[in-house]
N, C-alpha and C positions, 0 to 999 in steps of 0.2 A: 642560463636560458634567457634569451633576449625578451622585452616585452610585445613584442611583435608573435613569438611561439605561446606564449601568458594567453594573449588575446584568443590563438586558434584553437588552442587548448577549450579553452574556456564555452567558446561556441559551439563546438563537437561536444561539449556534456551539454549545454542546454539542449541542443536537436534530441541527443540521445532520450534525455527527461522527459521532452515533448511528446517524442514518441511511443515510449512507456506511457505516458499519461493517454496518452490518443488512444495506445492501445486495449489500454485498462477500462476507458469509456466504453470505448465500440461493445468492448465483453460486456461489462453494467447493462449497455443499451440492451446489448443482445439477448441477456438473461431478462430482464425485466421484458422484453419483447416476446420474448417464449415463453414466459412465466404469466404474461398477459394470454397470450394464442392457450394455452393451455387452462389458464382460468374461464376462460371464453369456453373454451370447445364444452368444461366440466359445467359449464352454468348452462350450456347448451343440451348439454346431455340431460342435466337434471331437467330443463325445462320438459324433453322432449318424454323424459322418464314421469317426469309428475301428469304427464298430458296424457299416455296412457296410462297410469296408476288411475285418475280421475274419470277417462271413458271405462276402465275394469270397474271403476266403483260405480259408476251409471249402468253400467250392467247388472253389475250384482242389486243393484236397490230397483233396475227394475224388476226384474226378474222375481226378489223377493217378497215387494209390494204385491204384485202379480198375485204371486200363489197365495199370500196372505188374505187378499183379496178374494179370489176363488174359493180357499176354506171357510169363508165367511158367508160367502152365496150358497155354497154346497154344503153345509156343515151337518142338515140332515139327511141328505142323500145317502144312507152309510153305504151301498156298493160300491158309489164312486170317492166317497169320503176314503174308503178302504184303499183305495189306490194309492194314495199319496200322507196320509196321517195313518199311524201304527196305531193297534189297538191301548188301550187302556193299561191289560196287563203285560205290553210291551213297552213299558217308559225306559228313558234311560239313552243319550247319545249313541248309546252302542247299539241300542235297537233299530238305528233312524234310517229313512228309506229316502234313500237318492238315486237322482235321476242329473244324468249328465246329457248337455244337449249345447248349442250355440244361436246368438243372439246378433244378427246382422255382422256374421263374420267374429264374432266373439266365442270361446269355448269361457260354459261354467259348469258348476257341479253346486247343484241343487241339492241340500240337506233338511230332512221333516223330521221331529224328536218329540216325542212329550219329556216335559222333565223330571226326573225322580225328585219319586217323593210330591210332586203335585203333577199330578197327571191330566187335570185341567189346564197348566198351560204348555202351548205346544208352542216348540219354538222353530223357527225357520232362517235357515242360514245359506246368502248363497257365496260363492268364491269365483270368480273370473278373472282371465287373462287376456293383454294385448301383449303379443310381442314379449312374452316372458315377463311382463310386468303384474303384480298380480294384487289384485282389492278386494273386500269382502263387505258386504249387510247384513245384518244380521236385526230381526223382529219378534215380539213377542207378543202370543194370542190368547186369550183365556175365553173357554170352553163352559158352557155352561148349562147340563141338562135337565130339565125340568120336562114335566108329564110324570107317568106313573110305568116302571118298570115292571114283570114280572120276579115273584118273590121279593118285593123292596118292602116286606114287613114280615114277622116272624111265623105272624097268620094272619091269612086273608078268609074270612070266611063271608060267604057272598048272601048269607042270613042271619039276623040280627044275635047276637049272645047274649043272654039271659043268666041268672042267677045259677037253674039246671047245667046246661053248660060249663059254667067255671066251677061250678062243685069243690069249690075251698080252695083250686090251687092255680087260682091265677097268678098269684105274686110269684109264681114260679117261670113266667115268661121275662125273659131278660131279650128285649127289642120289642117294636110295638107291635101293635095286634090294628086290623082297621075289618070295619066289616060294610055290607051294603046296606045294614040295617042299624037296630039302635044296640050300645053293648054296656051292660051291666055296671051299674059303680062298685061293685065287687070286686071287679078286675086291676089289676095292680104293678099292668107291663109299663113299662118305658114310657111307652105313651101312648095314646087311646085315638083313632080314625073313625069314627060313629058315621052313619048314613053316607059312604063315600059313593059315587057315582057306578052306576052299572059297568062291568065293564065284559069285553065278550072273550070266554075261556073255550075256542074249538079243540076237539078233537086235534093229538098229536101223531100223525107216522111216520115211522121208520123207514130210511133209505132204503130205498128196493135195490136191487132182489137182497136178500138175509140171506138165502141158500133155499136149500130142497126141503120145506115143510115137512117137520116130523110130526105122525100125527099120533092117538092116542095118548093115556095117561103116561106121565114121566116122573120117576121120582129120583133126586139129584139129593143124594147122602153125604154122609163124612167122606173128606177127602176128596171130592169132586172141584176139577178146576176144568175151568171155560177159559175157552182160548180164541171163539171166534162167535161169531153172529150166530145167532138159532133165531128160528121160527116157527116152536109148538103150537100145532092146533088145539091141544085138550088141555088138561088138567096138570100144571107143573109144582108138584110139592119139593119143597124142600126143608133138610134136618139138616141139624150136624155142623160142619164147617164146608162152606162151600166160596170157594174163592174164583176172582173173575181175573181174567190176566188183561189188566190194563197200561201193561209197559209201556207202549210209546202210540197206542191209538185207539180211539171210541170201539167201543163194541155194545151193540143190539140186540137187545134180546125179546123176542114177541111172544104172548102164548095167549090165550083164551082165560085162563082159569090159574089165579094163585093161590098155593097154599104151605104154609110153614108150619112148623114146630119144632122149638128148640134151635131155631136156627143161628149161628154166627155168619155173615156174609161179607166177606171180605173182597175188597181189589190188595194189589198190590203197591206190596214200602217202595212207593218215590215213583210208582206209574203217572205221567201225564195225559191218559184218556179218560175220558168220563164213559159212564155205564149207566146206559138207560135202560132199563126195564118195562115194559108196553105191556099193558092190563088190558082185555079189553071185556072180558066177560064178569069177572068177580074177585075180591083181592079180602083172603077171610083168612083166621088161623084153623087150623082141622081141630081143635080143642080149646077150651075156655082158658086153659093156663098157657096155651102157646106162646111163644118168645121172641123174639128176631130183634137180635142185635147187629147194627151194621157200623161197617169198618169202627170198630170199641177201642182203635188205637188212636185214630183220626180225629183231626179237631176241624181239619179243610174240606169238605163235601165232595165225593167223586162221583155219586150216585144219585140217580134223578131215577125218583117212580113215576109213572106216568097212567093212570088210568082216570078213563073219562065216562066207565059207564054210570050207572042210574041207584046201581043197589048197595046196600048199605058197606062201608068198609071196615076194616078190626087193623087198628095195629098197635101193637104189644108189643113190652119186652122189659127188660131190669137191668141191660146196661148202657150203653153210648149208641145212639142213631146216627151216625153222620151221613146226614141223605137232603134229600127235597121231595117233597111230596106233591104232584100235582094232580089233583082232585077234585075240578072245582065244579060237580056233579053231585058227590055222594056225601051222605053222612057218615063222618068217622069216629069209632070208637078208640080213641088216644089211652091204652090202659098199660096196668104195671108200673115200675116205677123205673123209665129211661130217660136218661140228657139226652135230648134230640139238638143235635149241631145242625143247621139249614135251617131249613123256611118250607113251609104250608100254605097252599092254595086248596080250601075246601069250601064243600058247600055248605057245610056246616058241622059241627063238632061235638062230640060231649069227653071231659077228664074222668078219666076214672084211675084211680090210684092216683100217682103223684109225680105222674112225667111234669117235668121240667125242658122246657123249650127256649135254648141259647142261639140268637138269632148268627147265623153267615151268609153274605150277598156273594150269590154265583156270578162267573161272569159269564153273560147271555152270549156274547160275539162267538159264530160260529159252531152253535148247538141248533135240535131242530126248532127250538123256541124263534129262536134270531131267524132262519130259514125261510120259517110261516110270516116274519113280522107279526107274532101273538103279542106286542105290546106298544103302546104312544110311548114316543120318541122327540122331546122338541129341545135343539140343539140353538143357543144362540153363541156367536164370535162376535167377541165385542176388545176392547183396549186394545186394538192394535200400537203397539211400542216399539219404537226404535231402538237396538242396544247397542252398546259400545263395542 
């Protein structure tokens, strides 16, 4: 090979090289130019992504502040409170009442909860989206009710309690006792409410209509079960075991004139109605040893008495009362030897034998007490909180 073929040789690989390298650039350029377009588009994306994420979250925190706000202006309004905050004995996320709606072209879903286990604070969560993009606020409120509820002591007697009165067995009151007037150092409850302020205990009724007035005397025996509303005009005794079907709602019962003996009064194991009973003429046992035991399994109250007249009342017995007695008219004779589970409103009292009275707070929301507004209510919202 001459050096003249050396030379051409030679220059045909360098182009070749050249060209490999030119071509291997152009590729470098071209990935690193696509791999730019592509980082671009993805920091574009995300900008455009954080941008709604950030109007969803101006949504949700107005939104939230809002209602938080609002339960803070309304918090004693309870009808319209009821709209939007669950009751008390409704705590728990899975209780919570939402309300879905949009906010200048924004869809959210509006969440209200109290929390278990503290049902003073309510919490408030909203969630909204732009464009599939989705943020949330979430706030936190504490509840705080003061005034004076109906039954929030174990006896209320609205005239003063004296030595006669406690007649040995005050220390048998477990919850306090508060009266309108001055009450005994005898007394040996929980805790003592001496001279507390007047307060006004009207007349309770019953949702109309109850049905077709049965009139004359009624006497309700062994083995009698009630299954729906009555409305006796006369005199209703009852003995024996007499049970109230409270499975899944309130039932009412009215009559003029009560009278027991020997009685056991039962609702039904794991019914969620309560069962008011409406006295409006007398509420006495037919004989001095008469009885009345109510629900003697129960330790939670289903049973609300309710008489408002003027003459004197009797209630007896020797096993478990689990009731509430509202009476805040008549003097009652508390005799025999029963655990009364609930709470008393009387106008005033005297022990005899050796009942024993263990205080439990009904909840008022949604019985006729709550209906009439029969008690002060003052609701303050306060620490409003941002959560994470």
């Amino acid at each position: 090979m001459t050096a003249c073929q050396k030379r051409s040789l030679s220059l045909r690989g360098r182009r070749g090289s050249t060209l490999a390298l030119a071509i291997i650039l152009f590729l470098m350029v071209s990935i690193l130019a696509m791999a730019a377009a592509i980082l671009a588009d993805g920091e574009i994306r995300q900008v455009v992504a954080d941008e709604k994420s950030q109007e969803a979250y101006y949504v949700a925190r107005s939104v939230t502040e809002t209602t938080a706000r609002w339960i803070q202006a309304n918090c004693s309004n309870r009808n319209e409170i009821a709209k939007v905050v669950p009751q008390e004995a409704q705590a728990g996320e899975d209780n919570a009442k939402t309300i879905s709606a949009s906010l200048d072209g924004v869809p959210y879903s509006l969440k209200v909860w109290r929390k278990a286990g503290a049902t003073g604070t309510i919490l408030v969560e909203t969630r909204a989206q732009v464009d599939g993009v989705g943020n949330y606020a979430r706030m936190s409120v504490d509840e705080t009710v003061s005034g004076y509820l109906l039954f929030d002591h174990a006896i209320y007697s609205r005239s003063a309690i004296g030595p006669k009165e406690v007649n040995g067995n005050a220390q048998r009151i477990e919850g306090s006792v508060a009266s309108e007037g001055s009450i005994t150092d005898e007394i040996n409850a929980t805790t003592v409410h001496p001279n507390e302020p007047a307060r006004n205990y009207p007349g309770i009724v019953p949702p109309e209509p109850l049905g077709s007035p049965i009139a004359g005397n009624v006497s309700l025996g062994e083995g009698t079960i009630m299954t729906e509303n009555r409305d006796y005009t006369g005199t209703v005794t009852m003995t024996g075991t007499v049970t109230i079907d409270n499975t899944s709602r309130d039932i009412h019962i009215r009559m003029a004139h009560f009278r027991y003996d020997r009685l056991v009064l039962r609702t039904m194991n794991g019914g969620t109605g309560n069962v008011y009973i409406y006295v409006t003429g007398s509420f006495d046992g037919d004989k001095n040893n008469a009885d009345m035991d109510v629900d003697p399994l129960r330790m939670t109250p289903k049973i609300f008495f309710i008489y408002t007249g003027y003459t004197d009342a009797t209630v007896r017995g020797n096993d478990w009362m689990a009731a509430y007695f509202y009476m805040p008219n008549s003097k009652v004779d508390l005799g025999g030897n029963p655990t009364v589970y609930g709470a008393m409103i009387l106008g005033s009292f005297e022990f005899q034998g050796k009942s024993k009275i263990v205080f439990r707070k009904p909840e008022i929301e949604g019985t006729p007490f709550d209906d009439l507004g029969l008690f002060d209510r003052t609701v303050t919202v306060s620490n409003l909180t941002w959560l994470p």
